[in-house]
LUMNUDREN-924419 format. One line per field, with one value per residue (C-alpha): x, y, z. Coordinates in nm, 3 decimals, padded with zeros to 5 digits, m for minus. Each point is the difference from the previous one (the first is absolute). Layout:
east	[X|...]
north	[Y|...]
up	[Z|...]
***
This chain:
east	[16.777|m00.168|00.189|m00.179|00.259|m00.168|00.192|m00.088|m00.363|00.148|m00.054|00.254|m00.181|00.228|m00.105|00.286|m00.197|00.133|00.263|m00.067|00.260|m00.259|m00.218|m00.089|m00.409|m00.005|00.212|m00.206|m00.211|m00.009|m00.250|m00.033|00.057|m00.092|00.026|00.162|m00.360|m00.060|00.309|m00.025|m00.400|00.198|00.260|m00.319|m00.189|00.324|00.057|m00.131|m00.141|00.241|m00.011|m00.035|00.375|00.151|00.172|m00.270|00.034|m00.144|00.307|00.143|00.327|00.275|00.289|00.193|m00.239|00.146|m00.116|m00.045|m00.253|m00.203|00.147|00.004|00.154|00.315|00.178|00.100|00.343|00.230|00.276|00.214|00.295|00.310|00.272|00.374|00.071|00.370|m00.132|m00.299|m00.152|m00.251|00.203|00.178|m00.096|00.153|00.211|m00.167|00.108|m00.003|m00.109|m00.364|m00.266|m00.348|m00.279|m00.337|m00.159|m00.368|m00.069|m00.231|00.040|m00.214|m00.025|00.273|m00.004|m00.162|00.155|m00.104|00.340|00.083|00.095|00.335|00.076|m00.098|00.193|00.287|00.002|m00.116|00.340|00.108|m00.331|m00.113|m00.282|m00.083|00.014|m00.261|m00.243|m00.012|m00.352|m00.043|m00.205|00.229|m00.080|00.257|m00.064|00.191|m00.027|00.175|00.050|00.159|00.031|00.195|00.193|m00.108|m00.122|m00.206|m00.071|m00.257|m00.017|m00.290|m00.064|m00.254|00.133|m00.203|m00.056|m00.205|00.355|00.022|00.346|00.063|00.349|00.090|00.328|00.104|00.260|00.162|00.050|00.142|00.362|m00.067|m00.032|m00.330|m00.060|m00.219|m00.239|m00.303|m00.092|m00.300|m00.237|m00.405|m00.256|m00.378|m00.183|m00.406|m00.227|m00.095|00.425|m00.023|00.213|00.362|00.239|00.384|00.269|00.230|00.237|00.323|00.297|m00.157|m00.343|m00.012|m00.333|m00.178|m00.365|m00.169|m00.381|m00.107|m00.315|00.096|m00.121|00.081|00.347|00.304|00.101|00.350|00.308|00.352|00.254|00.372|00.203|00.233|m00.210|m00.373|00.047|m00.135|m00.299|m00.061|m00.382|00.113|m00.337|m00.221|m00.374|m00.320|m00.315|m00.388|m00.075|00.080|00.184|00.180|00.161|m00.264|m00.247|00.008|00.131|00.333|00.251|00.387|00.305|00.358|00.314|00.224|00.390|00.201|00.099|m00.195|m00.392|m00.314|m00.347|m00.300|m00.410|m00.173|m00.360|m00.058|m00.318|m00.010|m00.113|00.323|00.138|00.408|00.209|00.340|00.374|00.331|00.347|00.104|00.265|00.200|00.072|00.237|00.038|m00.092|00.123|00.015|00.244|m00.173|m00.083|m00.015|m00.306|m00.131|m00.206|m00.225|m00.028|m00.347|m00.252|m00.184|m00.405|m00.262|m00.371|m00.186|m00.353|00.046|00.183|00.377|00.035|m00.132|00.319|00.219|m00.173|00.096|00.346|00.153|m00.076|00.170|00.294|00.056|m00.063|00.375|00.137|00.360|m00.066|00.086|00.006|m00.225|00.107|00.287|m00.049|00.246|00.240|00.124|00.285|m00.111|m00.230|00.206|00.326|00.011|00.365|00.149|00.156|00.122|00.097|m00.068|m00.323|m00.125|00.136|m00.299|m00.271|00.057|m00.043|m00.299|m00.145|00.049|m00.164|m00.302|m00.019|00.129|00.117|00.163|00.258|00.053|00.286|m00.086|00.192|00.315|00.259|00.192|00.361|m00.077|m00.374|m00.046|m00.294|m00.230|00.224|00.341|00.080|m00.312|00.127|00.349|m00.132|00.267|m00.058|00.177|00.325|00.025|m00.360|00.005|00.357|m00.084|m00.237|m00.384|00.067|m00.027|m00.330|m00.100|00.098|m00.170|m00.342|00.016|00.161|m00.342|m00.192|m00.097|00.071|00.244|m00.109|00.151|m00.112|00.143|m00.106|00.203|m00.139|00.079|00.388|00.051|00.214|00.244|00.122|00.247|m00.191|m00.137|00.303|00.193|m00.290|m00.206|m00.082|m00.236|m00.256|m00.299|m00.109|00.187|00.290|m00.193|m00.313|m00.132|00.057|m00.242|00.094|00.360|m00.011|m00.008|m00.117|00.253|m00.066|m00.087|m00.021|00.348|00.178|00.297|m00.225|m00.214|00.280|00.161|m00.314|m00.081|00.331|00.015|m00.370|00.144|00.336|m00.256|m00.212|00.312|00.162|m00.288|m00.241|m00.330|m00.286|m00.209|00.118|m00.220|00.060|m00.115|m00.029|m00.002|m00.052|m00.152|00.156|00.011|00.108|00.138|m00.202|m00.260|m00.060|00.378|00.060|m00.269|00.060|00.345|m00.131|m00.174|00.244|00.269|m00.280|m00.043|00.391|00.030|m00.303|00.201|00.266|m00.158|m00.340|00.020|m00.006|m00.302|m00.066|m00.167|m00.124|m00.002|00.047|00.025|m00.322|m00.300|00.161|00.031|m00.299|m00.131|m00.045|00.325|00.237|m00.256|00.125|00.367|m00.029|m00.144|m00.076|m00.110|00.075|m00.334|00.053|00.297|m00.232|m00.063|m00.238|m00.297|m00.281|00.165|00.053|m00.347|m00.095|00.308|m00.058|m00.367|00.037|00.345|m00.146|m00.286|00.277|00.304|m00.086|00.095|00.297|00.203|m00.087|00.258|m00.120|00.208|m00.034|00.137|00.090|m00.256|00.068|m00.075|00.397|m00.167|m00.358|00.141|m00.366|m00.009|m00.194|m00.046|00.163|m00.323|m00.083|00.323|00.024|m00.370|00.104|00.318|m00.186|m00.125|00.210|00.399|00.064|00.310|00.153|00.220|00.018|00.305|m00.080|00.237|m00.186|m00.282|m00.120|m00.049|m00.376|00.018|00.237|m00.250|m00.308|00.230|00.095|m00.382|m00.072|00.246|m00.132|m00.337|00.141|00.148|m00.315|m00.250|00.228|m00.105|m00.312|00.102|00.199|m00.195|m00.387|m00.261|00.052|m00.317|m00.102|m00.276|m00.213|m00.062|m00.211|00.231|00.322|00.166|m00.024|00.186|m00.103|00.232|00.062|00.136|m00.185|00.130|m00.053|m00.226|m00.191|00.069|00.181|00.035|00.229|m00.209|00.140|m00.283|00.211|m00.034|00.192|m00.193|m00.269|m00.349|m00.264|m00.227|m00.033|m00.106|00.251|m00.244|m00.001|00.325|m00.063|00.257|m00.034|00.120|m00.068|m00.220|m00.386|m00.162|00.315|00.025|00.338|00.140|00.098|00.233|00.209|00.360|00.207|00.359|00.132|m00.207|m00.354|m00.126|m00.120|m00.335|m00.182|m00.271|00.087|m00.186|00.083|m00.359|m00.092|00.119|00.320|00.010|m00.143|00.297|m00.171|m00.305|m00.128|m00.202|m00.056|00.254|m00.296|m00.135|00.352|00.050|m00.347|m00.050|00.278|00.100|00.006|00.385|00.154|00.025|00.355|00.190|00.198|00.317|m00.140|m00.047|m00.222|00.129|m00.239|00.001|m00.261|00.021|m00.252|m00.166]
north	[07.597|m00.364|m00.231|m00.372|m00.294|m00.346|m00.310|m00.388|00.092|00.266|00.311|00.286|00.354|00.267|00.384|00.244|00.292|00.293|00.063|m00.257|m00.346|m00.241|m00.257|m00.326|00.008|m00.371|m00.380|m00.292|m00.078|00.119|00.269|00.039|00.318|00.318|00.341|00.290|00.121|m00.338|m00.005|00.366|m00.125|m00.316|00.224|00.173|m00.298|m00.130|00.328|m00.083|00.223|00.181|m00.257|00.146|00.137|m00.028|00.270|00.211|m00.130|m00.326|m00.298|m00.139|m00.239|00.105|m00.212|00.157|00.021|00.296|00.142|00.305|m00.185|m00.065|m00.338|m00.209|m00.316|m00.126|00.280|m00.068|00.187|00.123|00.200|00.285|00.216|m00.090|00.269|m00.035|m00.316|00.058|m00.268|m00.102|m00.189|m00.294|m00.284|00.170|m00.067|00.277|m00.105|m00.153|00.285|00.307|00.338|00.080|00.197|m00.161|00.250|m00.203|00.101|00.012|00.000|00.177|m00.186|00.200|m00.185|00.187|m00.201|m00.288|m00.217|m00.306|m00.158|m00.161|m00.367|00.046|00.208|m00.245|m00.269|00.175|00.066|m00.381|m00.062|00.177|00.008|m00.301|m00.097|m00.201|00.133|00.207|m00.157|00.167|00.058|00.084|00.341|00.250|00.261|00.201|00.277|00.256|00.156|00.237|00.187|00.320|00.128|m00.347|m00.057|m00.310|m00.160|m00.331|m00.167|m00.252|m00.273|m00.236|m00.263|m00.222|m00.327|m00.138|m00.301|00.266|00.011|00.307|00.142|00.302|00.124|00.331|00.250|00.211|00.260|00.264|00.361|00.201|00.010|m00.156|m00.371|m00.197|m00.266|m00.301|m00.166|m00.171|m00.006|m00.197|m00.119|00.056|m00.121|m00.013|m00.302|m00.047|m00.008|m00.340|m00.097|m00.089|m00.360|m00.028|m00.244|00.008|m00.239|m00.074|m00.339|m00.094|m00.234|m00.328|00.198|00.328|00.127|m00.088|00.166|00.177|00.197|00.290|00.230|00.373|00.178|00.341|00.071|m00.135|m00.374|00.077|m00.289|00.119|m00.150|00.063|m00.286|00.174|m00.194|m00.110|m00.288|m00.335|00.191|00.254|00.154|m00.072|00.090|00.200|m00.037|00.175|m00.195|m00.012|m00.243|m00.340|00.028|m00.335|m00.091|00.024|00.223|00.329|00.329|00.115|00.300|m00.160|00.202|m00.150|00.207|m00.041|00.010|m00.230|00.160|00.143|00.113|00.043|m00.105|00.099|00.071|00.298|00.068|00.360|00.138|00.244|m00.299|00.001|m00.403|00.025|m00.259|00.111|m00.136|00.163|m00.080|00.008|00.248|00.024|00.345|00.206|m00.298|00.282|00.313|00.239|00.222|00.308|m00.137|m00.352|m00.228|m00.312|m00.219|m00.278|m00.359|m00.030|m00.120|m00.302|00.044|m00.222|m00.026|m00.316|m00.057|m00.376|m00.071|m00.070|m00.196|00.338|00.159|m00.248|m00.050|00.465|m00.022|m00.346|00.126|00.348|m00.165|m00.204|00.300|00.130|m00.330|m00.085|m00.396|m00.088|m00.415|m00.222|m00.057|m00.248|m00.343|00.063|m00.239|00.227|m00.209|00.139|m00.282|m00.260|00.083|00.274|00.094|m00.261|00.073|m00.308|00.038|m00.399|m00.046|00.379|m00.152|m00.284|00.197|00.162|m00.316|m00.052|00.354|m00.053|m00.337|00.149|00.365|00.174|00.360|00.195|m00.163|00.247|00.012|00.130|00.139|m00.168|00.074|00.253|00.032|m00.155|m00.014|m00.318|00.087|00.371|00.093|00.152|00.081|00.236|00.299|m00.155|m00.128|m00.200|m00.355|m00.201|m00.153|m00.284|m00.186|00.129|00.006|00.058|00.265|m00.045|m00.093|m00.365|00.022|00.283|m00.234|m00.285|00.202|00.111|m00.253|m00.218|00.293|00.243|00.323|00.063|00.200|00.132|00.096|00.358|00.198|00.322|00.231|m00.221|m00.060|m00.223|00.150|m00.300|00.097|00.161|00.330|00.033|m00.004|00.203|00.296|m00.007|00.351|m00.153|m00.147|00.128|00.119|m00.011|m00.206|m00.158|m00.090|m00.367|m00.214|m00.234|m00.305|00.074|00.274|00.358|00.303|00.067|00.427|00.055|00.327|00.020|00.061|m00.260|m00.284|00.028|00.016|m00.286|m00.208|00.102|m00.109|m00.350|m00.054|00.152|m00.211|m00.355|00.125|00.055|m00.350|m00.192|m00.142|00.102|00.061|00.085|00.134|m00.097|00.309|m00.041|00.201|m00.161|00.264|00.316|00.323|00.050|00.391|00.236|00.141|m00.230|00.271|00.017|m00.364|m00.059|00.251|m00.154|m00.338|00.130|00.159|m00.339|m00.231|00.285|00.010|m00.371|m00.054|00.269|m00.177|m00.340|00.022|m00.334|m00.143|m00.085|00.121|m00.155|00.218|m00.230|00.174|m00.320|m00.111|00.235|00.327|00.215|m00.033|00.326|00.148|00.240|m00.293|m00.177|00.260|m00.118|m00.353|m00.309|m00.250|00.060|m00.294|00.009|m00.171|m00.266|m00.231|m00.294|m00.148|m00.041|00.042|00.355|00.084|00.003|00.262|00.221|m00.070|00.063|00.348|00.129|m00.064|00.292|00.198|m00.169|m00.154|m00.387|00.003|00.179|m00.271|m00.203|m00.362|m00.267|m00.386|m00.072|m00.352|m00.179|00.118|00.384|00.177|00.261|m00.188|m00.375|m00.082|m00.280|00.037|m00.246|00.098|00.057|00.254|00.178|00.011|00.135|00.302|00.039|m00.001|00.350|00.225|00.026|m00.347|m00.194|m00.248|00.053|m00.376|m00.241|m00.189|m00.267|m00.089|m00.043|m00.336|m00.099|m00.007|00.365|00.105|m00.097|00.149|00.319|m00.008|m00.064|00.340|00.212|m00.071|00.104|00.279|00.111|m00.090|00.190|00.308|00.234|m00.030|m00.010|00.344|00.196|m00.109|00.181|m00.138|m00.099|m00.154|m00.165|00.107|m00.293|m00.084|m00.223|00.109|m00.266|m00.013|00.265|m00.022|00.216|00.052|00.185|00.038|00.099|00.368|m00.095|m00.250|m00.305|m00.222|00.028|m00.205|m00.066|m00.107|m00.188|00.026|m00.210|00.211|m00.198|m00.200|00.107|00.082|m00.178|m00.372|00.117|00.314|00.284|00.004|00.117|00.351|00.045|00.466|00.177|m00.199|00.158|m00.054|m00.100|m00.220|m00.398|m00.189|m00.305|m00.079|m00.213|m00.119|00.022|m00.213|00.055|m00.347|m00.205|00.119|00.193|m00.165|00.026|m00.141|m00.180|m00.255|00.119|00.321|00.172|m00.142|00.290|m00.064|m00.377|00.083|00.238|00.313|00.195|00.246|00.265|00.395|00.318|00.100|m00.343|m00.077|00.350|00.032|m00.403|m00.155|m00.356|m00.296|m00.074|m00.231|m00.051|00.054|m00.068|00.332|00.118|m00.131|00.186|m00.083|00.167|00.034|00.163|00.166|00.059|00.194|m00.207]
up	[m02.980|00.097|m00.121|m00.070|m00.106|m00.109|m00.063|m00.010|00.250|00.241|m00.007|00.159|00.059|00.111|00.138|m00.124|m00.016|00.177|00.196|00.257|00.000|m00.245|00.150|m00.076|m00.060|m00.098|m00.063|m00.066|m00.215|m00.379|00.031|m00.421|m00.204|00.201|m00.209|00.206|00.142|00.150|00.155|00.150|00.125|00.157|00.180|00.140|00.079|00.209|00.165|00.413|00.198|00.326|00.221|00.371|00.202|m00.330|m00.241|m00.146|m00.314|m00.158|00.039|m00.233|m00.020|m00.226|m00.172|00.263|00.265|00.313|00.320|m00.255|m00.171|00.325|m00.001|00.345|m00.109|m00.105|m00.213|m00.348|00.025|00.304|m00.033|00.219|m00.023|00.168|00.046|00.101|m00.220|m00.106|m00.326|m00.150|m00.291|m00.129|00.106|00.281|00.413|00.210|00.226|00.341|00.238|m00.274|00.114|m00.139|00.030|m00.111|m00.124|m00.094|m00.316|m00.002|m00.414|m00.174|m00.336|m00.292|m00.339|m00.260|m00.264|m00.222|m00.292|m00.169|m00.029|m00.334|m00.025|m00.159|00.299|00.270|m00.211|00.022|00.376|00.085|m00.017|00.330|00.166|00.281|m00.227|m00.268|m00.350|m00.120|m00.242|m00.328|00.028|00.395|00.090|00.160|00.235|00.184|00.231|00.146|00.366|00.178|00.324|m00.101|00.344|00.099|m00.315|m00.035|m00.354|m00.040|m00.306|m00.017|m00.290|m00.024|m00.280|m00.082|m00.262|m00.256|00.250|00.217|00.261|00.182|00.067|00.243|00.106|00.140|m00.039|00.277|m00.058|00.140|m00.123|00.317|00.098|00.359|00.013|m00.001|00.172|m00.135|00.241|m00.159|m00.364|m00.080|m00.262|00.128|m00.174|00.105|00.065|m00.042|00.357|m00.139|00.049|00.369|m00.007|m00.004|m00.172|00.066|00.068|00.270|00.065|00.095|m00.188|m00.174|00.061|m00.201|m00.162|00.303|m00.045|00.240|00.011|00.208|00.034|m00.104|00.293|00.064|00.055|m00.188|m00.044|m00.112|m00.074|m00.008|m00.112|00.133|m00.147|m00.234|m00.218|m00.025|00.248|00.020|00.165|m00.262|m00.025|m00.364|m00.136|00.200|m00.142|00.132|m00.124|00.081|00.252|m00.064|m00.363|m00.091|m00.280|m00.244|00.130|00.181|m00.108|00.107|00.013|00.016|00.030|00.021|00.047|m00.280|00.228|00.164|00.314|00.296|m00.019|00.134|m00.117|00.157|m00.020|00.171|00.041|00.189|00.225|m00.256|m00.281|m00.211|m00.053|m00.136|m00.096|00.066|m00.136|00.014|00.084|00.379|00.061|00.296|00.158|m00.204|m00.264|m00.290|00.020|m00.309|m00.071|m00.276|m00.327|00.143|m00.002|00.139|m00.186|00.160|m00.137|m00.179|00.169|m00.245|00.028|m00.142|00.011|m00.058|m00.011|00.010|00.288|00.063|m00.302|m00.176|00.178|m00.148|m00.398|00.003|00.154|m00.216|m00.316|00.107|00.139|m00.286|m00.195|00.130|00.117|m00.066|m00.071|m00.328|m00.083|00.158|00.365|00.028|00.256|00.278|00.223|00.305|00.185|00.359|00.129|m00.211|00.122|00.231|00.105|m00.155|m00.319|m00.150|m00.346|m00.118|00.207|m00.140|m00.363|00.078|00.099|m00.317|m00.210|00.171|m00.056|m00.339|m00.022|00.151|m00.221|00.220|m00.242|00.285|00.291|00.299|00.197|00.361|00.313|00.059|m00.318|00.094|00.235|00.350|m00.015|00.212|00.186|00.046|00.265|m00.197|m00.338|m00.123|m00.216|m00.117|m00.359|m00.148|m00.092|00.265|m00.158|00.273|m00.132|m00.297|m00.148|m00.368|00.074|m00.054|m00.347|00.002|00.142|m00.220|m00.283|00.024|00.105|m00.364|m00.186|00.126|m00.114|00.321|00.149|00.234|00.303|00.315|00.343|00.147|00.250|m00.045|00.253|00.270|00.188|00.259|00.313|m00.027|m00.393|m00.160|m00.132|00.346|00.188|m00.273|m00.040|00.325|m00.145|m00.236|00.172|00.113|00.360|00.271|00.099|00.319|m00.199|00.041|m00.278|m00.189|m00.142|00.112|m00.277|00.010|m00.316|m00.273|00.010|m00.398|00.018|00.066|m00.337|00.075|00.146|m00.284|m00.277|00.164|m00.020|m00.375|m00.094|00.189|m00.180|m00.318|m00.006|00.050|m00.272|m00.192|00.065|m00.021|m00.211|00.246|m00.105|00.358|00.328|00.312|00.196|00.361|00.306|00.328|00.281|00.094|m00.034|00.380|00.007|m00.303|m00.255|m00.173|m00.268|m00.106|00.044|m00.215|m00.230|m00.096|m00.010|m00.283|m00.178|00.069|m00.166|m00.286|m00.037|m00.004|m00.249|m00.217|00.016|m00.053|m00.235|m00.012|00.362|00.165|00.390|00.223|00.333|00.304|00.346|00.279|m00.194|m00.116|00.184|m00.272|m00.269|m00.151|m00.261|00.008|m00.005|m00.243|m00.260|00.005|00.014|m00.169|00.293|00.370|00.260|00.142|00.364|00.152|00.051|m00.278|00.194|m00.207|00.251|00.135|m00.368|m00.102|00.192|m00.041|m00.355|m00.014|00.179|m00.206|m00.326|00.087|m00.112|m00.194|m00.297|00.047|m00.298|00.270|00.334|00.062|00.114|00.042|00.070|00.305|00.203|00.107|00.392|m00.039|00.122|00.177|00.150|00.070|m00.206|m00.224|m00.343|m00.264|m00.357|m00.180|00.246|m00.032|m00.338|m00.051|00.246|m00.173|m00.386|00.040|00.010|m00.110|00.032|00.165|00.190|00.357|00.068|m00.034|m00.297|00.073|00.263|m00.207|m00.124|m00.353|m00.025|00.252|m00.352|m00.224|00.143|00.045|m00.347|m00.098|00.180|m00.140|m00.339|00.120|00.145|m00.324|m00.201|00.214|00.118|m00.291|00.169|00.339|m00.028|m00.262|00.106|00.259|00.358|00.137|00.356|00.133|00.315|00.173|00.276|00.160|00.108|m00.018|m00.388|m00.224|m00.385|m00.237|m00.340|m00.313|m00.319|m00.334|m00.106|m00.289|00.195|m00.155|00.259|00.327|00.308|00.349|00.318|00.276|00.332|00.330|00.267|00.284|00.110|m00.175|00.182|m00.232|m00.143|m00.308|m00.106|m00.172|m00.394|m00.091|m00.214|m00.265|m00.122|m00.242|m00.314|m00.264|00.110|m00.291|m00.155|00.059|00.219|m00.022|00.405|00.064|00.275|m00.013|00.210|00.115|00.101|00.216|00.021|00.325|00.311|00.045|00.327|m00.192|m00.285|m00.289|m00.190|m00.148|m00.280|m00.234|00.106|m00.047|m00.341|m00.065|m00.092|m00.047|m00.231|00.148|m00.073|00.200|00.195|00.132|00.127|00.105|00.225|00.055|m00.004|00.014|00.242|00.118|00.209|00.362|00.055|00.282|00.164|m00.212|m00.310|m00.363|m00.327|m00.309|m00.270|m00.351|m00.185|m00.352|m00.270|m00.247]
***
């Protein structure tokens, strides 16, 4: 049968008649109720004539698209036999120099089966599966291939959320005696003709979410990513759109690969007329190998269609995160001790900075790297976690004490899949780390081998025994190199399982994901915990952007952003406080700054933010995203407005020089059209700089009272401000 899901204005139409693997006929735009003879005329309408030295036989791409199928491009599964493997399973790699015998597999997959799976079903199986939970109310439909001949079984499950989210995973398994061998298993899904510009992301540490365009000509554009984790230069979300979509305008096709370890993203257009946008996870040779009765299952590949741009992408896949997400109190203000104290772990200066966390709000105080046995420095110590008896001779508990006796959280900084060569777990089980013995280090650290059972009970328990001892109530889990050799699927694997077994353990502790910075933000790790550390940079004018572009996918509740010194730790750039603290209001808030050093009136103004923050952050992490297109690139406008559309929180950013002596009417969307705002500025300490010396008259009046669609389509006059400035604003229903 045709099948035709609708949800939220998209539209899902899927061929499953016959024997042949289903097809895709249509994703996009909601197409509106079509009875079963429409559909059947629309499979007809779609089906292309034989194209010249082609298969005899109209083409047509497949959710697992084959040479079988007449297809050319980039296949949408790879496997083989391999004989003479003494062992074999899922999460085994043979050994390097094992006697095989490979025999390529050329499926012929024929459609088996169809069910609509029920919800209580996929809530049950969330649990162990790389996605997010299942919404209650998401359309199912899973398929069943086979190649009889080959032994080989693949089950394909797509879903489409009430938020109009497409979700597509496959399951490979085995059902022969002889082992088979995993290669490629990926998620294809057609693009329009009319998709023929390219979005993705690249960057490097302090620079992640660095966007970059390209014209999809024929041929593959294809980013892969081989990390051990996403990478500062992760594709991270790989969008296809019609020529020039921005923010606002434009329709586009997104996909984002939902797992935390190697991948590969890419878009196809063929001769033949078919456009694909591919995802799957990157395996290396003989990473998978299935023994009979095993399967491999693929991370799910997120998809989203918006007809209104990139902020269209991000007002489907918010809601649906937040649908599943684990947050449950309003987002705490953090103090993390790294860029106040660094190394040095001095109980009655830390017992200070705590006073003065509390004087300012401050509701969670973060101890970084440094507390544990001979951790002077990032060269020695990594791996051996035991608080260090010489600095700390009554154990973290003092400091854990007065954290809560002034009313904060207590949090801690680990990074347990890391071991430096000079520590005691290295020395004592150099069988437990990953690669080989002779492999370069990075930061003077090498890879803690999860898979193996030991290493990874030894780690739980260390974690466990902390947990146990002490009152914490957030672990900043970090992850500061590449994998550099070993299996990324394993390694990743039982990082998932450690954070599930710790979060068992723990329901109460908060985790933060940081990986040297913004290395590791996805949506698999986004499942397990509560906070991402979205770069190492706190300099404000780098953070916009990084900010800007990770927010297309992660809601802003789970962006850490923290107020740094005024001389930026990782740029040398200076940047006055208002500045900083406007970056840092949007998003998880904090503070990585050595309050002592801080001046009274610098206190004060701090103080006068956090109470903003905390007054304004229902908004800021339950509300619709939105972001200006302007014409000038030097200015950035942003904002987040309420779900019911009565108040809303802009931000008018200088990032450089204008181009203009008269900045263009700032446009303020999303509100309700027809209702009236109240606009007013909202200041953050000293006002903003501005290079001429009278604000608009609206402004020097205070406010102004005008209708959603005049400031949504006109705008309003702002100021001329001076590079690395911000205007807040509020806007509020009458």
């Amino acid at each position: 049968m045709i099948h035709h899901l609708r949800a939220a204005g998209v539209s899902l139409i899927v061929d499953a008649r016959g024997a042949k693997v289903p097809s895709i006929l249509h994703w996009g735009a909601d197409v509106g109720e079509l009875d079963s003879s429409a559909l059947e005329s629309l499979s007809g309408a779609l089906l292309a004539a034989v194209p010249p030295s082609s298969i005899d036989e109209p083409p047509r791409l497949s959710l697992v698209p084959t040479l079988f199928d007449g297809w050319s491009g980039r296949p949408g599964l790879e496997v083989h036999r391999v004989a003479g493997l003494a062992d074999a399973g899922a999460s085994e790699t043979p050994a390097p120099f094992a006697p095989s015998v490979s025999r390529p597999l050329a499926l012929r997959l024929v459609a088996t089966d169809y069910s609509a799976a029920s919800a209580a079903a996929d809530a049950a199986d969330a649990a162990t599966s790389t996605g997010a939970p299942t919404p209650l109310s998401s359309q199912t439909l899973v398929f069943t291939l086979a190649d009889a001949a080959a032994d080989v079984t693949v089950t394909v499950t797509l879903e489409l959320t009430p938020e109009g989210v497409l979700r597509l995973r496959h399951r490979v398994r085995n059902d022969a005696s002889s082992p088979l061998a995993v290669d490629s298993v990926a998620a294809a899904l057609p693009l329009a003709d009319r998709a023929r510009e390219l979005l993705d992301f690249t960057g490097l540490w302090t620079h992640e979410r660095t966007p970059q365009r390209h014209t999809l000509g024929q041929g593959i554009w294809s980013r892969e990513h081989r990390h051990g984790r996403p990478g500062h230069d992760d594709a991270f979300l790989f969008a296809a759109g019609t020529p020039g979509f921005t923010f606002r305008t434009g329709e586009v096709w997104a996909t984002h690969l939902a797992w935390s370890g190697d991948k590969a993203l890419w878009a196809e257009r063929s001769p033949l007329g078919a456009s694909v946008s591919g995802s799957g996870e990157l395996l290396a040779p003989g990473e998978i190998t299935l023994a009979d009765g095993e399967h491999y299952e693929s991370p799910w590949t997120i998809a989203v269609y918006s007809a209104a741009g990139l902020d269209g992408v991000s007002a489907r896949l918010h809601p649906w995160i937040r649908s599943w997400s684990s947050i449950r109190r309003p987002r705490p203000v953090v103090l993390n001790t790294w860029e106040a104290v660094y190394f040095d772990h001095d109980l009655p200066t830390l017992l200070t900075l705590v006073d003065q966390a509390a004087r300012v709000g401050v509701e969670r105080f973060v101890l970084d790297d440094g507390w544990f046995e001979g951790r002077t420095d990032d060269r020695r110590a990594l791996g051996d976690w035991f608080v260090d008896a010489a600095r700390w001779p009554d154990g973290l508990s003092p400091l854990v004490d007065a954290v809560r006796a002034q009313g904060m959280d207590f949090g801690l900084w680990v990074e347990p899949e890391m071991v430096n060569p000079d520590s005691t777990v290295a020395r004592e089980h150099p069988d437990w780390i990953l690669g080989r013995p002779d492999a370069p280090t990075w930061r003077f650290q090498r890879v803690l081998d999860l898979s193996n059972p030991e290493a990874f009970a030894y780690i739980l328990g260390r974690l466990d025994a902390l947990l146990g001892e002490y009152d914490i109530a957030f672990l900043k889990w970090d992850h500061n190199r590449d994998l550099l050799g070993g299996s990324a699927h394993r390694q990743t694997a039982a990082f998932y399982r450690l954070l599930d077994a710790v979060r068992a353990a723990h329901p109460h502790v908060e985790i933060e994901s940081c990986a040297s910075g913004g290395a590791r933000i996805d949506l698999g790790v986004l499942e397990r915990v509560e906070r991402v550390w979205t770069s190492d940079t706190n300099d404000p004018l780098e953070r916009q952007a990084i900010q800007r572009y990770t927010s297309l996918v992660i809601p802003p509740e789970y962006l850490g952003g923290h107020l740094g010194a005024a001389q930026s730790h990782t740029t040398w750039r200076t940047s006055d406080l208002e500045f900083r603290l406007v970056t840092a209001l949007f998003g998880s808030a904090g503070i990585e700054w050595n309050l002592n050093e801080a001046s009274p009136a610098e206190l004060d103004t701090i103080a006068a933010w956090i109470d903003t923050y905390k007054r304004h952050r229902g908004l800021l992490h339950t509300g619709t995203i939105v972001r200006s297109d302007a014409s000038d690139p030097a200015l950035h406008a942003h904002g987040v407005v309420s779900r019911d559309q009565t108040s809303a929180l802009f931000a008018h950013v200088s990032l450089a020089a204008p181009r203009t002596a008269v900045p263009a009417p700032l446009r303020l969307p999303g509100l309700e059209p027809d209702r009236l705002y109240r606009v007013r500025p909202l200041t953050l300490g000293a006002a903003p700089r501005a290079i001429q010396d009278a604000p608009p008259a609206w402004i020097a009046a205070g406010e102004v009272v005008l209708s959603g669609r005049i400031l949504a389509e006109i705008g309003l006059a702002v100021p001329l401000l001076a590079p690395e400035q911000a205007q807040l604003f509020t806007a509020d229903a009458l």
